[in-house]
NUMAR-713649 format. One record per atom (N, C-alpha, C, O): x, y, z; atom name. Coordinates in pm, whole numbers, plus 50000, padded with zeros to 5 digits. Example, Ala and Ser with C-alpha at 12.3 -4.5 7.8 and 13.67 -1.06 7.14 Angstrom:
// residues 2
<site x="51319" y="49431" z="50780" a="N"/>
<site x="51230" y="49550" z="50780" a="CA"/>
<site x="51320" y="49670" z="50780" a="C"/>
<site x="51424" y="49668" z="50846" a="O"/>
<site x="51285" y="49775" z="50708" a="N"/>
<site x="51367" y="49894" z="50714" a="CA"/>
<site x="51290" y="50003" z="50787" a="C"/>
<site x="51341" y="50114" z="50804" a="O"/>
***
This chain:
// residues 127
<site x="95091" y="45089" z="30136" a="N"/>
<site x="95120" y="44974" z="30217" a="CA"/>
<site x="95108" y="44846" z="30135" a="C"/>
<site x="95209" y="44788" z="30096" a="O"/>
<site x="94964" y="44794" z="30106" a="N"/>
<site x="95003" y="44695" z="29965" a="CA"/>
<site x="95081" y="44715" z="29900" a="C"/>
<site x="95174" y="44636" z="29882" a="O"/>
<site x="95072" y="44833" z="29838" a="N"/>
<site x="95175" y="44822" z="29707" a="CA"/>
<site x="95329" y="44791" z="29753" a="C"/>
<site x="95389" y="44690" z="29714" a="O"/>
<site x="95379" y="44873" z="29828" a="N"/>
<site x="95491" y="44846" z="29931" a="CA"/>
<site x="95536" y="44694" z="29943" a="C"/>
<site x="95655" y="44663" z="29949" a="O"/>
<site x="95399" y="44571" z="29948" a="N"/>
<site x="95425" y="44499" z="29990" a="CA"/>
<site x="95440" y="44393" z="29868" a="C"/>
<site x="95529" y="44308" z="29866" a="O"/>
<site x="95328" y="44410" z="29755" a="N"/>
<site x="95305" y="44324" z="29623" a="CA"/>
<site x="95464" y="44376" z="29549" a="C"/>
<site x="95490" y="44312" z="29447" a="O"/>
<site x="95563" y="44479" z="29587" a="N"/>
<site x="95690" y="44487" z="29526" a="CA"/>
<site x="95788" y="44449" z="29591" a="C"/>
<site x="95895" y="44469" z="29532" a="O"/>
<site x="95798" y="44386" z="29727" a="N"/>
<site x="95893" y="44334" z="29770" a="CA"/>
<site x="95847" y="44171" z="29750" a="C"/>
<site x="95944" y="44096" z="29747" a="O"/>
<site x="95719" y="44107" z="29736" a="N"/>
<site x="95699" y="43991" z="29680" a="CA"/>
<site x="95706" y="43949" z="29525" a="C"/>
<site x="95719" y="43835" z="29481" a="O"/>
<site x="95692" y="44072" z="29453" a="N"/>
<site x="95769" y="44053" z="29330" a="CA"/>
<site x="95916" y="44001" z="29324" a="C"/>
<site x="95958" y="43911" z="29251" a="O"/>
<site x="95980" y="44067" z="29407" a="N"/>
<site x="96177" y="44075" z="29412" a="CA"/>
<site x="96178" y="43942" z="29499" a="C"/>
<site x="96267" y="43857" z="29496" a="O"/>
<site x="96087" y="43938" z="29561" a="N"/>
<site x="96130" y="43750" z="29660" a="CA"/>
<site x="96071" y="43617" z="29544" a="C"/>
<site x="96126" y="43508" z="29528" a="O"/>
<site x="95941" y="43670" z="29472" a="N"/>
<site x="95913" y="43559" z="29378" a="CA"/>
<site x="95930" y="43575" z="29231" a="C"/>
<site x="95835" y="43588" z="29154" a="O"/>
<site x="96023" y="43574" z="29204" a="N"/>
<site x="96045" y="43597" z="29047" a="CA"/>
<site x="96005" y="43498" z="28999" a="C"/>
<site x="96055" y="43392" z="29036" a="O"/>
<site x="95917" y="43499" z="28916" a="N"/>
<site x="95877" y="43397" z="28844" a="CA"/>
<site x="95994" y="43301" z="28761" a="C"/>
<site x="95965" y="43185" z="28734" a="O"/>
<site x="96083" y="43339" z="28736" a="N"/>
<site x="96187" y="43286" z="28662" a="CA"/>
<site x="96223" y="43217" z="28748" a="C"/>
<site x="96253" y="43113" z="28689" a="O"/>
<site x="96248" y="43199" z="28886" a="N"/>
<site x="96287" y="43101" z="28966" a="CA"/>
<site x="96184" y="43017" z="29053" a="C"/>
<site x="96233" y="42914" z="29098" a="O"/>
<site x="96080" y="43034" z="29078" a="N"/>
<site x="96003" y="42930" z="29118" a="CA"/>
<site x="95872" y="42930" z="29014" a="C"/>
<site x="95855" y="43034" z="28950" a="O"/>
<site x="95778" y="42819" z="28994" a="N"/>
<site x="95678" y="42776" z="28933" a="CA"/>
<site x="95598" y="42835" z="28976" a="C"/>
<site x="95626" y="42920" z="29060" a="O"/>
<site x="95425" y="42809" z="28924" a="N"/>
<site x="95331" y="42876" z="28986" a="CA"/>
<site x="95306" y="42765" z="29079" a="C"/>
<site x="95251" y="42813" z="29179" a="O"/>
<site x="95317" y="42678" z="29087" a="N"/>
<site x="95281" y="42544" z="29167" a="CA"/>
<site x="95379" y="42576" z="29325" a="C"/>
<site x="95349" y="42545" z="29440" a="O"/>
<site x="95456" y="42622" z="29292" a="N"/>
<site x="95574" y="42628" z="29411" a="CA"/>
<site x="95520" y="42759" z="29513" a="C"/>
<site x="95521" y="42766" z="29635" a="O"/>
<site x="95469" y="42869" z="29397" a="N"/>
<site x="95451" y="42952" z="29464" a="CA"/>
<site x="95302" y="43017" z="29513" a="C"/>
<site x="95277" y="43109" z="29590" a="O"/>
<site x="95198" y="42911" z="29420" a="N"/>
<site x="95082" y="42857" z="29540" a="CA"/>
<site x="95100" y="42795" z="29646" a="C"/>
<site x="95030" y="42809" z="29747" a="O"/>
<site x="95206" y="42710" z="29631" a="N"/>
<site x="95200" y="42630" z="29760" a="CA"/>
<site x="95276" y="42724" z="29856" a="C"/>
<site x="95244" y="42706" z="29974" a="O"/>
<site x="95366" y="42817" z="29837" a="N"/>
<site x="95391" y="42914" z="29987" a="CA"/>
<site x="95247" y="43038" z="30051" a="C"/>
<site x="95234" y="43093" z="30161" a="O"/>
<site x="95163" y="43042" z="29928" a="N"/>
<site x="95093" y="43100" z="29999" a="CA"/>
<site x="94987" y="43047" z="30058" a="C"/>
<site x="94923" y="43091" z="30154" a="O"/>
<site x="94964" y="42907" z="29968" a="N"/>
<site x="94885" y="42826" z="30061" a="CA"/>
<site x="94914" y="42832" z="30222" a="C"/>
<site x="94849" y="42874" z="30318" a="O"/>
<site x="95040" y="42773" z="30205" a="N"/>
<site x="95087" y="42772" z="30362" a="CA"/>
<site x="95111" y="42854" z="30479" a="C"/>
<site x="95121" y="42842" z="30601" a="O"/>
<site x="95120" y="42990" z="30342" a="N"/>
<site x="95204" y="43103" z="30476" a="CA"/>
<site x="95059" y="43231" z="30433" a="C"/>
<site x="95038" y="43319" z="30516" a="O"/>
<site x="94999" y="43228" z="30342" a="N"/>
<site x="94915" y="43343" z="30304" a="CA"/>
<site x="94822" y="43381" z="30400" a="C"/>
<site x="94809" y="43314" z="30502" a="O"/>
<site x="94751" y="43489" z="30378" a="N"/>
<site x="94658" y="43520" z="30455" a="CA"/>
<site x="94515" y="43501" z="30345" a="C"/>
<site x="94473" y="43591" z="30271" a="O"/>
<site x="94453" y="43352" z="30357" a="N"/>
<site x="94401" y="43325" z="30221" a="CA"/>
<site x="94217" y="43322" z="30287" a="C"/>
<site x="94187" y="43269" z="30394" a="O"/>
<site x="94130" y="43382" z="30207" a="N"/>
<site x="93986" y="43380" z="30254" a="CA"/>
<site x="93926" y="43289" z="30102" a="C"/>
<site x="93979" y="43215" z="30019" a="O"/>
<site x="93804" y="43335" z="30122" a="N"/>
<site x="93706" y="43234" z="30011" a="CA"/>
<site x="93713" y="43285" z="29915" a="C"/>
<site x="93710" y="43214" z="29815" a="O"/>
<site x="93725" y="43437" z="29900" a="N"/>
<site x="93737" y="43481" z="29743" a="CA"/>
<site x="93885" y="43460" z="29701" a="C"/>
<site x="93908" y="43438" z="29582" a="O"/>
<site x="93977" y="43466" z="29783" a="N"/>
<site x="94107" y="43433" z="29718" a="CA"/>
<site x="94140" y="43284" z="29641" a="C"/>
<site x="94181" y="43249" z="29531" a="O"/>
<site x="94087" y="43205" z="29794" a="N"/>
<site x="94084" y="43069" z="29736" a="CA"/>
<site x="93997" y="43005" z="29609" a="C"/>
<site x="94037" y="42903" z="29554" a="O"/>
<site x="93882" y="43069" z="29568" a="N"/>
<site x="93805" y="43071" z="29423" a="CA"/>
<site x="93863" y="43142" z="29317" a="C"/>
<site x="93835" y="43106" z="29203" a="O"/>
<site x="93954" y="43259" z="29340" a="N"/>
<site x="94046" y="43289" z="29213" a="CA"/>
<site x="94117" y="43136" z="29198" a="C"/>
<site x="94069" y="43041" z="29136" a="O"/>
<site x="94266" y="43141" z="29285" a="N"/>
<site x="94278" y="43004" z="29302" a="CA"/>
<site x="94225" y="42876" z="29215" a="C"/>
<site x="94284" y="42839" z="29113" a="O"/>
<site x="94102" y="42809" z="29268" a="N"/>
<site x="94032" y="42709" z="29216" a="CA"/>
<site x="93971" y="42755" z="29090" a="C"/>
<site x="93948" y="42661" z="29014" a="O"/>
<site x="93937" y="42873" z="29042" a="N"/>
<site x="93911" y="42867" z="28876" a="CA"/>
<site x="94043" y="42875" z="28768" a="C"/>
<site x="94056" y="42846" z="28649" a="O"/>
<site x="94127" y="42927" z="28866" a="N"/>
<site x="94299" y="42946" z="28749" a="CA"/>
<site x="94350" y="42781" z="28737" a="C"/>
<site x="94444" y="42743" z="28668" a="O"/>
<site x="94275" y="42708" z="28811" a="N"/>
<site x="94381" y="42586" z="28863" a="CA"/>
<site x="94241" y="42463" z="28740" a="C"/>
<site x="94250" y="42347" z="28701" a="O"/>
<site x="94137" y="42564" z="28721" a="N"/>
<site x="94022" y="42444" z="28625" a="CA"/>
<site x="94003" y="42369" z="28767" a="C"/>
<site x="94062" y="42261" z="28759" a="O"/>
<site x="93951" y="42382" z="28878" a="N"/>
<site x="93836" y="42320" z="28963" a="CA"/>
<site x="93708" y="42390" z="28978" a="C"/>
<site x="93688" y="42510" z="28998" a="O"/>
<site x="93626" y="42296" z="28965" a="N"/>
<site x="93484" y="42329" z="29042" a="CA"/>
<site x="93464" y="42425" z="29135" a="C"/>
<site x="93569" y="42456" z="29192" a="O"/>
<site x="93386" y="42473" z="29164" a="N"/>
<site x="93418" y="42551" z="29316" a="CA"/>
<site x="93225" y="42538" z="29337" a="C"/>
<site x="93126" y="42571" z="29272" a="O"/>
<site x="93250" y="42478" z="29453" a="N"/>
<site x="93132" y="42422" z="29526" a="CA"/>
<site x="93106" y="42597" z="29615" a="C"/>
<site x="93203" y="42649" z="29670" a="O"/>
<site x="92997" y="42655" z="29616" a="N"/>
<site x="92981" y="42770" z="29660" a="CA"/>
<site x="92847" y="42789" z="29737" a="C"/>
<site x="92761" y="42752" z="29658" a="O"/>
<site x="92783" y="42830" z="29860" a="N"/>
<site x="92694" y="42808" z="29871" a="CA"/>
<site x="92598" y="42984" z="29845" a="C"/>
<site x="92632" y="43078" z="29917" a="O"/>
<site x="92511" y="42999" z="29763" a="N"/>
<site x="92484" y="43090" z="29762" a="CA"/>
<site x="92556" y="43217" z="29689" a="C"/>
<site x="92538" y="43339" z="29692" a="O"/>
<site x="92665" y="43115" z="29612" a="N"/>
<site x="92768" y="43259" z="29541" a="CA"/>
<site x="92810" y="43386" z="29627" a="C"/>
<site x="92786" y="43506" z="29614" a="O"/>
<site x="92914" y="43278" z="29762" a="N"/>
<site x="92935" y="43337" z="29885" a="CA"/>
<site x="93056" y="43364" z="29853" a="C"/>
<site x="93116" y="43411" z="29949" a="O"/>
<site x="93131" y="43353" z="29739" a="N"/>
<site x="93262" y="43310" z="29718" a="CA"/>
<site x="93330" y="43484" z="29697" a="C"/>
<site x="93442" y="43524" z="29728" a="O"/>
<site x="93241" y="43546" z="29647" a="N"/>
<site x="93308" y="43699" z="29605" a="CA"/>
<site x="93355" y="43754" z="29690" a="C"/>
<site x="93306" y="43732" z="29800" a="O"/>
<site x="93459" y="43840" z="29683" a="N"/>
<site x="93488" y="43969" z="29797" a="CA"/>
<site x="93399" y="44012" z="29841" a="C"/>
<site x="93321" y="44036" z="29749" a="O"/>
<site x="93355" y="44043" z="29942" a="N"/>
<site x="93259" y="44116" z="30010" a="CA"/>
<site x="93304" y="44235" z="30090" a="C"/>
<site x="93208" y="44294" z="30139" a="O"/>
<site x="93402" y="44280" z="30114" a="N"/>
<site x="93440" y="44367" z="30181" a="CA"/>
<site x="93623" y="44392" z="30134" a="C"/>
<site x="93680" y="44312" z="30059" a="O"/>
<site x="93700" y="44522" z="30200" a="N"/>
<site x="93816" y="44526" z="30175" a="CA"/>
<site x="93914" y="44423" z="30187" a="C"/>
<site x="94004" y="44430" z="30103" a="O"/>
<site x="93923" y="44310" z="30287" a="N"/>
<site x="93962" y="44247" z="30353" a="CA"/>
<site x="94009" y="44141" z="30284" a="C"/>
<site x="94120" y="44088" z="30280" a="O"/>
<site x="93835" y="44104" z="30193" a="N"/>
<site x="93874" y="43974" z="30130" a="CA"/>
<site x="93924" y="44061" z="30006" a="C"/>
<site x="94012" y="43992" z="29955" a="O"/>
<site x="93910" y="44178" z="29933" a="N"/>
<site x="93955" y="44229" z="29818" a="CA"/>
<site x="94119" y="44250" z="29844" a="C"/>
<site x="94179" y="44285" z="29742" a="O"/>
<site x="94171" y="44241" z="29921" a="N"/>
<site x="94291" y="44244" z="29989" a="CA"/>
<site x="94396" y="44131" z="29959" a="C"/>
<site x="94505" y="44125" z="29902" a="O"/>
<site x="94292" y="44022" z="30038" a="N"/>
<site x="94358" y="43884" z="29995" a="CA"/>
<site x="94342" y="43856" z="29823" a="C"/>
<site x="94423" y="43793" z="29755" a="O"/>
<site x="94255" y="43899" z="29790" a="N"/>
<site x="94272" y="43834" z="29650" a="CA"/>
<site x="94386" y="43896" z="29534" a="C"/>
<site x="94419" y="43839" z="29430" a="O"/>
<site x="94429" y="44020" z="29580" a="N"/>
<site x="94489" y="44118" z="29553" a="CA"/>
<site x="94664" y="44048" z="29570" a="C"/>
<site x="94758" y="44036" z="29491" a="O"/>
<site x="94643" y="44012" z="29716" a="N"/>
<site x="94820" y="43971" z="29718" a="CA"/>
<site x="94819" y="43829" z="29674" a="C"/>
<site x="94915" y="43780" z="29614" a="O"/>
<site x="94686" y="43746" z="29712" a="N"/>
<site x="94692" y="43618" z="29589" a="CA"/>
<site x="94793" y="43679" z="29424" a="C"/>
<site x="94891" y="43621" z="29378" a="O"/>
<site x="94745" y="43774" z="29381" a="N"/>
<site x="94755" y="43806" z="29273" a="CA"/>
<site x="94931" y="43858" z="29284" a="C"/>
<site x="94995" y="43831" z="29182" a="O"/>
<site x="94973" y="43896" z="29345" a="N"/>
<site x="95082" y="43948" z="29409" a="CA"/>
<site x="95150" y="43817" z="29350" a="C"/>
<site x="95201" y="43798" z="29240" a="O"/>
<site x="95134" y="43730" z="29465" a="N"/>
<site x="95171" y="43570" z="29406" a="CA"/>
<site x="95183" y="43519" z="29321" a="C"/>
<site x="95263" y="43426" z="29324" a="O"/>
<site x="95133" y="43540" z="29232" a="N"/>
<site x="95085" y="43484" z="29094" a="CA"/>
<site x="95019" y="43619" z="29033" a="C"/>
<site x="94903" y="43653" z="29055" a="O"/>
<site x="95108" y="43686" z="28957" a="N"/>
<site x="95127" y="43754" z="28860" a="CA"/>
<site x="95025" y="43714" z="28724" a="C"/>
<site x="94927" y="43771" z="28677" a="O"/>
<site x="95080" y="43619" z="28694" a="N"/>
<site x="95058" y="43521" z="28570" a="CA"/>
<site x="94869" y="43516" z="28587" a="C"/>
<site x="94798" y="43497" z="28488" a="O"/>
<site x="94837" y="43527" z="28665" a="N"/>
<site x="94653" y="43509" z="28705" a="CA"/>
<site x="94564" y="43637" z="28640" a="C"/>
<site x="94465" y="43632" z="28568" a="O"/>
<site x="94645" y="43763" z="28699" a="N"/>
<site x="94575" y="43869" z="28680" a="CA"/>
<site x="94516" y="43925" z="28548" a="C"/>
<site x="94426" y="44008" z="28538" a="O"/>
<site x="94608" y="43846" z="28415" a="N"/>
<site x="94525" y="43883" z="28304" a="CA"/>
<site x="94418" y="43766" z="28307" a="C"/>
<site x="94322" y="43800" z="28237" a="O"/>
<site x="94403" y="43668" z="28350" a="N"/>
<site x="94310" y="43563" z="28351" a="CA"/>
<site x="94185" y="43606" z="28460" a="C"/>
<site x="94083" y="43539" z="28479" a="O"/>
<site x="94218" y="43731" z="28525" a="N"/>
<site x="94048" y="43750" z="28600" a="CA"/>
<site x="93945" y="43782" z="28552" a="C"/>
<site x="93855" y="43814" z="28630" a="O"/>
<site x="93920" y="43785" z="28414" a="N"/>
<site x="93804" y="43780" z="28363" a="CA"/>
<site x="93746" y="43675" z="28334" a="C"/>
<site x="93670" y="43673" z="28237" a="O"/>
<site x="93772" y="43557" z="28417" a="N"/>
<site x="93751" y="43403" z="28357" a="CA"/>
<site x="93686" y="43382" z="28500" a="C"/>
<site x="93609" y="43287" z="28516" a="O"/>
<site x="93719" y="43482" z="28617" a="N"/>
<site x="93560" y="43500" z="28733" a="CA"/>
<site x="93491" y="43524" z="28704" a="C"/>
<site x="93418" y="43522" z="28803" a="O"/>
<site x="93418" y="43565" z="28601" a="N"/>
<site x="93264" y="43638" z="28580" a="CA"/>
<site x="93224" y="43509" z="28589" a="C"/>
<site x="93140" y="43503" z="28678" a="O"/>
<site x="93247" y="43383" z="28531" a="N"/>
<site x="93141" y="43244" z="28519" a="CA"/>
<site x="93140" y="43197" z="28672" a="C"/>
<site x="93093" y="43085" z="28692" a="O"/>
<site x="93186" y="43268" z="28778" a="N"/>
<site x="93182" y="43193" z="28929" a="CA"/>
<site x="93021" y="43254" z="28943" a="C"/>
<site x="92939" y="43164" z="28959" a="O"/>
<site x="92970" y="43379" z="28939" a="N"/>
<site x="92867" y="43433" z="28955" a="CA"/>
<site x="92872" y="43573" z="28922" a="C"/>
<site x="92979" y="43628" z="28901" a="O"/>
<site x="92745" y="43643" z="28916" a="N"/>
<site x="92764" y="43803" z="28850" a="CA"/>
<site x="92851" y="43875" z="28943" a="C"/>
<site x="92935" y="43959" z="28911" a="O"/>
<site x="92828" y="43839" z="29046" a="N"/>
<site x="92938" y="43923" z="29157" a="CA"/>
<site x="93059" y="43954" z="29080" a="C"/>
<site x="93094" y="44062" z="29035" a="O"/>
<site x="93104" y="43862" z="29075" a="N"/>
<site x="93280" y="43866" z="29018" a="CA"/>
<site x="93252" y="43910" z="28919" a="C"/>
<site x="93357" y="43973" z="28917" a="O"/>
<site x="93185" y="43950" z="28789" a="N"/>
<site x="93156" y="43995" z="28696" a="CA"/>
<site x="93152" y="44131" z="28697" a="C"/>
<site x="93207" y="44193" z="28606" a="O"/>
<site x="93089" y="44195" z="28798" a="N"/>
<site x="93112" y="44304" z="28846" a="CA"/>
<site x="93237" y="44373" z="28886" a="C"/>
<site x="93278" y="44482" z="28845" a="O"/>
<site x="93305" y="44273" z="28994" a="N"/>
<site x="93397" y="44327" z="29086" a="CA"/>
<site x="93517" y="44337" z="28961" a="C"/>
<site x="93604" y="44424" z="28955" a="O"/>
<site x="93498" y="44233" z="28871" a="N"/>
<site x="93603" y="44203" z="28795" a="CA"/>
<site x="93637" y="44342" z="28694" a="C"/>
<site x="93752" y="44365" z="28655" a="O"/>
<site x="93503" y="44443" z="28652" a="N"/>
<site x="93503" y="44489" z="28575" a="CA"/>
<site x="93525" y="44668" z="28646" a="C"/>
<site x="93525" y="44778" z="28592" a="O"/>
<site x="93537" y="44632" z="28759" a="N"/>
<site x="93605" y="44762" z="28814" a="CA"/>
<site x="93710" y="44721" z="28905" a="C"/>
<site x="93714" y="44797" z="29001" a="O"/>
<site x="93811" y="44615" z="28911" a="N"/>
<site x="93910" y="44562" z="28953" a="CA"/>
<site x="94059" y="44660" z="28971" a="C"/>
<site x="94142" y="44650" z="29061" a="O"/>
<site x="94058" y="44737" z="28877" a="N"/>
<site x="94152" y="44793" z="28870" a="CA"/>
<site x="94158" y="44916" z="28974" a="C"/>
<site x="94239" y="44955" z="29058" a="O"/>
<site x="94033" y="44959" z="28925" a="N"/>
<site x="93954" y="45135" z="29011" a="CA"/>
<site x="93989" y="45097" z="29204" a="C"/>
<site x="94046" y="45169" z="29286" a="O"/>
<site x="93923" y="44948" z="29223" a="N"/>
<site x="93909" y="44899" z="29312" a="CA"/>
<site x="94060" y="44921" z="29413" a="C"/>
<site x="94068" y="44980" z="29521" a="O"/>
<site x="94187" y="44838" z="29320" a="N"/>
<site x="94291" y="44782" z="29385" a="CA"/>
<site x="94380" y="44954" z="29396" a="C"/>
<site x="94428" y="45003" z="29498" a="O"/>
<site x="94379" y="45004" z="29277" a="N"/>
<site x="94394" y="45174" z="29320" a="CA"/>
<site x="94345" y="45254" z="29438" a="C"/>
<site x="94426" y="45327" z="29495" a="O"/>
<site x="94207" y="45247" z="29485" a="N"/>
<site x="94191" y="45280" z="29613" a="CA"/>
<site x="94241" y="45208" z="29739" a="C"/>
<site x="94268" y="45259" z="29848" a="O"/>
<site x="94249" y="45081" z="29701" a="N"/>
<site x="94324" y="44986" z="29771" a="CA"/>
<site x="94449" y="45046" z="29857" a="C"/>
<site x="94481" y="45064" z="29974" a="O"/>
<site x="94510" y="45066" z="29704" a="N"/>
<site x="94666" y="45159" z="29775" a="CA"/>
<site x="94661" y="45299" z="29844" a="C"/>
<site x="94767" y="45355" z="29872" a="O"/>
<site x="94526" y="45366" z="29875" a="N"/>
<site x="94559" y="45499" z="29962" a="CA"/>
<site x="94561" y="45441" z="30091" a="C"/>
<site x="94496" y="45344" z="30131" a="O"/>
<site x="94623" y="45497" z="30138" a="N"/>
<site x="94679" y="45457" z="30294" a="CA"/>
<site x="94630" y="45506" z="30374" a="C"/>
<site x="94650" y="45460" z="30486" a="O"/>
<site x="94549" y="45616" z="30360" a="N"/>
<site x="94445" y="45668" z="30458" a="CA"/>
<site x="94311" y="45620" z="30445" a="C"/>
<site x="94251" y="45573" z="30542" a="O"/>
<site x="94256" y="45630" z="30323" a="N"/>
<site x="94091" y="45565" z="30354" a="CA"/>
<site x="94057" y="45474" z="30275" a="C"/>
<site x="93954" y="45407" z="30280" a="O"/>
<site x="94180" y="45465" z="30168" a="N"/>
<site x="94209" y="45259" z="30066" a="CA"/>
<site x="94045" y="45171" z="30141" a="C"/>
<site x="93939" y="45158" z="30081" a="O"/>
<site x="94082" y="45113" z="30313" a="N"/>
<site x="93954" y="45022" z="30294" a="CA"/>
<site x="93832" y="45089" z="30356" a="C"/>
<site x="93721" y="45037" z="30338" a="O"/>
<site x="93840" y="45163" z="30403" a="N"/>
<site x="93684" y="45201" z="30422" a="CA"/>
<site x="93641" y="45226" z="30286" a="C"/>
<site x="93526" y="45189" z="30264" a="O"/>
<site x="93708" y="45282" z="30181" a="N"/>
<site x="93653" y="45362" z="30037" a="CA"/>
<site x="93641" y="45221" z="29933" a="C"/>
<site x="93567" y="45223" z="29835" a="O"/>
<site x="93717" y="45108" z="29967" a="N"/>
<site x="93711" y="45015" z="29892" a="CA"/>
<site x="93638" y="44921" z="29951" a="C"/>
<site x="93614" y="44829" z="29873" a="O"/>
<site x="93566" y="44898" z="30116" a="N"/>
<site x="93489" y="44856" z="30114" a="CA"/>
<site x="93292" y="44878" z="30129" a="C"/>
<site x="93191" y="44811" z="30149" a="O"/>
<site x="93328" y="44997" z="30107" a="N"/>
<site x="93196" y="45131" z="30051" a="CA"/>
<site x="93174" y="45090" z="29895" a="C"/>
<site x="93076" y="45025" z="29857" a="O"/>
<site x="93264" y="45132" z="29821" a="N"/>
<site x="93233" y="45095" z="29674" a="CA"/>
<site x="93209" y="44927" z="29649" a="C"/>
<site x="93136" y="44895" z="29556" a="O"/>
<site x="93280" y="44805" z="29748" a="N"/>
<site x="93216" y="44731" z="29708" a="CA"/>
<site x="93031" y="44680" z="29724" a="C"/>
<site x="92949" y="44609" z="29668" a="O"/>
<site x="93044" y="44772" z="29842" a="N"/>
<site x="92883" y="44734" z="29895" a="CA"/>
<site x="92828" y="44798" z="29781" a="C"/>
<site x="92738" y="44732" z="29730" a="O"/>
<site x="92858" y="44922" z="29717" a="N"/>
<site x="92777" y="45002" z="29596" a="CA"/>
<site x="92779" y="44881" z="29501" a="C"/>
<site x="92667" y="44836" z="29481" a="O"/>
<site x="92862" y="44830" z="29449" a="N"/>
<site x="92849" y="44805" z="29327" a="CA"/>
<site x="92785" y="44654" z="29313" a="C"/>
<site x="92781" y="44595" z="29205" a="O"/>
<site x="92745" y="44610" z="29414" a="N"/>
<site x="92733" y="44467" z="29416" a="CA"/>
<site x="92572" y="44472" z="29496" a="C"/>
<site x="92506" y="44375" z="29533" a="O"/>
<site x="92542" y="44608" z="29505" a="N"/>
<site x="92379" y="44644" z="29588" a="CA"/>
<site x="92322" y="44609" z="29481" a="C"/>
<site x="92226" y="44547" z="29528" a="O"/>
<site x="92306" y="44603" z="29329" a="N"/>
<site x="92202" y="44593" z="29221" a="CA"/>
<site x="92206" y="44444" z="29165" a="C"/>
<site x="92129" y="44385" z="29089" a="O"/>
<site x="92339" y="44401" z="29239" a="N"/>
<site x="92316" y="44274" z="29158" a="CA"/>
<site x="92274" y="44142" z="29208" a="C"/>
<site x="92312" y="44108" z="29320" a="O"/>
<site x="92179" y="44041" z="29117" a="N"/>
<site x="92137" y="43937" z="29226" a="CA"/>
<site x="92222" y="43837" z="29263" a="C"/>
<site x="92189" y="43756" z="29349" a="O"/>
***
């Protein structure tokens, strides 16, 4: 179902025809955008990100979802997610099994319960 969906937003946003500026601003407007999406976002863009408590990470499938078709959006980001680890260890984590993550993502039968199980695992040890 993601995947389904991050390849028909490939074929609608080709990078060759709109900017990344053009095509933040449609998902600004039209996305389904939470706090961890919007902090990928604000570190690709060089802002601050005011956080209370390093609340900003995925916490569940939902927001790993949004940050996922953020990424959908902006292609151009996804080799730059290792430049979340400095938001807090969270993302340091999530970042470093990102891939494992967005793969379970795509099973269509248990994708978020299994992806939001492994995030509670992997983010239980860290402060």
């Amino acid at each position: 179902m993601i995947k389904a969906f991050l390849n028909r937003l490939k074929r609608r946003n080709n990078p060759k025809r709109q900017t990344i500026e053009q095509r933040l601003g449609y998902w600004l407007a039209n996305g389904d955008i939470g706090a961890s999406s919007l902090a990928i976002a604000a570190v690709m863009l060089g802002a601050e990100i005011q956080t209370r408590r390093g609340s900003c990470h995925p916490h569940d499938s939902a927001d790993f979802r949004r940050c996922v078709i953020l990424l959908g959006y902006i292609p151009e980001w996804r080799d730059r997610l290792p430049e979340m680890r400095k938001v807090n260890p969270c993302w340091g984590v999530l970042v470093q099994h990102w891939a494992k993550l967005e793969a379970m993502l795509n099973d269509h039968k248990t994708g978020s319960f299994r992806v939001s199980r492994a995030i509670r695992e992997l983010l239980s040890g860290v402060a």
